[in-house]
C-alpha beads as a LAMMPS data file, in Angstrom:
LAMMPS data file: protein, C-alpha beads

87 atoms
86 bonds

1 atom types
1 bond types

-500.0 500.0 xlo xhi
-500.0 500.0 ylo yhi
-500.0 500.0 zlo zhi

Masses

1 110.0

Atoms # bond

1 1 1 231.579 39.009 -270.513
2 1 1 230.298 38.619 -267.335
3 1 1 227.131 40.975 -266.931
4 1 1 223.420 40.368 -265.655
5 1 1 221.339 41.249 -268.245
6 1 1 223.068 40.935 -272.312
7 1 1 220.678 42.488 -275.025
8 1 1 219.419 40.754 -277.617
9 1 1 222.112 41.216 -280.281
10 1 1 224.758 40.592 -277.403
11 1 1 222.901 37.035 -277.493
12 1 1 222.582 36.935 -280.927
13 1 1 226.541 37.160 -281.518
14 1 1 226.823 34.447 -278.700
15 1 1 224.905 32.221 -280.121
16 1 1 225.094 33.016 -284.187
17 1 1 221.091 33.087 -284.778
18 1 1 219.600 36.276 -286.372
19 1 1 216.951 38.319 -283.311
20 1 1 213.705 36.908 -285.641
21 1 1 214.991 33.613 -284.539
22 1 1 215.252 34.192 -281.000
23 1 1 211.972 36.232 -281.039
24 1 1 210.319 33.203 -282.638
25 1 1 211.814 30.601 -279.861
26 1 1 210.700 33.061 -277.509
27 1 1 206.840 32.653 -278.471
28 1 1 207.217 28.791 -279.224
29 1 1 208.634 27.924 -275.959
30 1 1 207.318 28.459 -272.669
31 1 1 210.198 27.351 -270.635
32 1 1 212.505 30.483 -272.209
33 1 1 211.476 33.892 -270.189
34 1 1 212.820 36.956 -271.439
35 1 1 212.638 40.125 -269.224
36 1 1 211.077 42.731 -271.733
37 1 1 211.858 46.667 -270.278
38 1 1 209.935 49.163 -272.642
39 1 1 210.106 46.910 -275.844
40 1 1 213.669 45.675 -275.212
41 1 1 214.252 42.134 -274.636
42 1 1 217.156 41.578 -271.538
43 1 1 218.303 38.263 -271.222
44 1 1 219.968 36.963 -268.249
45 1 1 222.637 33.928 -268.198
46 1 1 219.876 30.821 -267.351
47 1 1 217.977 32.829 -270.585
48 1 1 221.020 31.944 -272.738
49 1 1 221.763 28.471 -271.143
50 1 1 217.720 27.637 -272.230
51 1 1 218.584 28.736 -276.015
52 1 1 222.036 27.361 -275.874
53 1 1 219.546 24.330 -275.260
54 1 1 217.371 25.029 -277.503
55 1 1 219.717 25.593 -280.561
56 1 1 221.597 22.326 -280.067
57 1 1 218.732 20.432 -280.130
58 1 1 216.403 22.120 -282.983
59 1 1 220.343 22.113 -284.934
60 1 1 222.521 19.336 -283.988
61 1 1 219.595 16.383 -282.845
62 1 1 217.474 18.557 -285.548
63 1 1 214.375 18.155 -282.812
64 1 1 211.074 19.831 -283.881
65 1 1 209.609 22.997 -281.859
66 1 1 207.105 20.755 -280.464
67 1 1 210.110 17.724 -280.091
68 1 1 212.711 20.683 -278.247
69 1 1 209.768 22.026 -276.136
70 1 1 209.104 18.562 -274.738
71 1 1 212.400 17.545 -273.942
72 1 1 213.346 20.211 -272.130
73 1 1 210.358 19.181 -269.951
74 1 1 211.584 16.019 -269.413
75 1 1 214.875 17.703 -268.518
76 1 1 212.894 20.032 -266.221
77 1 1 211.575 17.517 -264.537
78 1 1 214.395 15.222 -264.066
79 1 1 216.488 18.178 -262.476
80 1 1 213.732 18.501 -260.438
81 1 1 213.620 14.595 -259.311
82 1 1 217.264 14.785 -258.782
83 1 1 216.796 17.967 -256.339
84 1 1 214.585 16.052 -254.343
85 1 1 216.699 12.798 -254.193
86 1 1 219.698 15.610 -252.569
87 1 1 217.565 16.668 -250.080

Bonds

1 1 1 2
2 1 2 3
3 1 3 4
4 1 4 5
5 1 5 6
6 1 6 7
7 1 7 8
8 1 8 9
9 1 9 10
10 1 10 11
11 1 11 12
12 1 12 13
13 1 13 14
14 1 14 15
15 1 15 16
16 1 16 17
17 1 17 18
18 1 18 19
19 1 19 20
20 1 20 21
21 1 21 22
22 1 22 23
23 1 23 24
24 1 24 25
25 1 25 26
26 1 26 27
27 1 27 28
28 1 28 29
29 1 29 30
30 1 30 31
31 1 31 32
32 1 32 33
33 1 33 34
34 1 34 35
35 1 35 36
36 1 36 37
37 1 37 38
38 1 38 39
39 1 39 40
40 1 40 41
41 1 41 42
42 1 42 43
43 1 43 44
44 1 44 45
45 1 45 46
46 1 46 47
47 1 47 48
48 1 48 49
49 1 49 50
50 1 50 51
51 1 51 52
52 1 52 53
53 1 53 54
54 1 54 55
55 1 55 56
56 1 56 57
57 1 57 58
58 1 58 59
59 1 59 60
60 1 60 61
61 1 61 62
62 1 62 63
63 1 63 64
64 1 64 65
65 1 65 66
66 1 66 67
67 1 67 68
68 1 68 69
69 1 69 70
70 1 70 71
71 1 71 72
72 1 72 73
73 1 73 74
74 1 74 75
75 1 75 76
76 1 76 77
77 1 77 78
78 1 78 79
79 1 79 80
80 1 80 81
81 1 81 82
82 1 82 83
83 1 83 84
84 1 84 85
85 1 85 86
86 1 86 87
């Protein structure tokens, strides 16, 4: 599928998390920013790459919320440093 906004069980199949789950990484995590229209949550592709992120590391490096949040920080900020070193 290539579309611009996928709804939330679109993203749930993706990914194979239940919506609570989402909804909860949602409110835990600043970084992820999910346009809500009238109640319904839309995400967009960078919204899926964050929790494609966010699952491998609270799954497969079995990060905490708090560990997950702050490494994608880091990651944040060394896309950032990288930017600046192109330009």
């Amino acid at each position: 599928m290539n579309k611009t906004f996928y709804s939330i069980r679109e993203v749930c199949n993706m990914l194979d998390e239940e919506p609570h789950v989402l909804r909860f990484w949602e409110n835990k995590i600043d970084k992820l920013k999910v346009l809500r229209i009238n109640t319904k949550r839309h995400y967009r592709q960078k919204d899926i790459d964050i929790l494609k992120r966010i699952k491998s590391l609270l799954r497969d490096d079995l990060y905490t919320i708090e560990g997950a949040k702050k490494a994608l920080q880091k990651n944040e900020v060394r896309e950032l440093q990288q930017t600046d070193q192109v330009q």
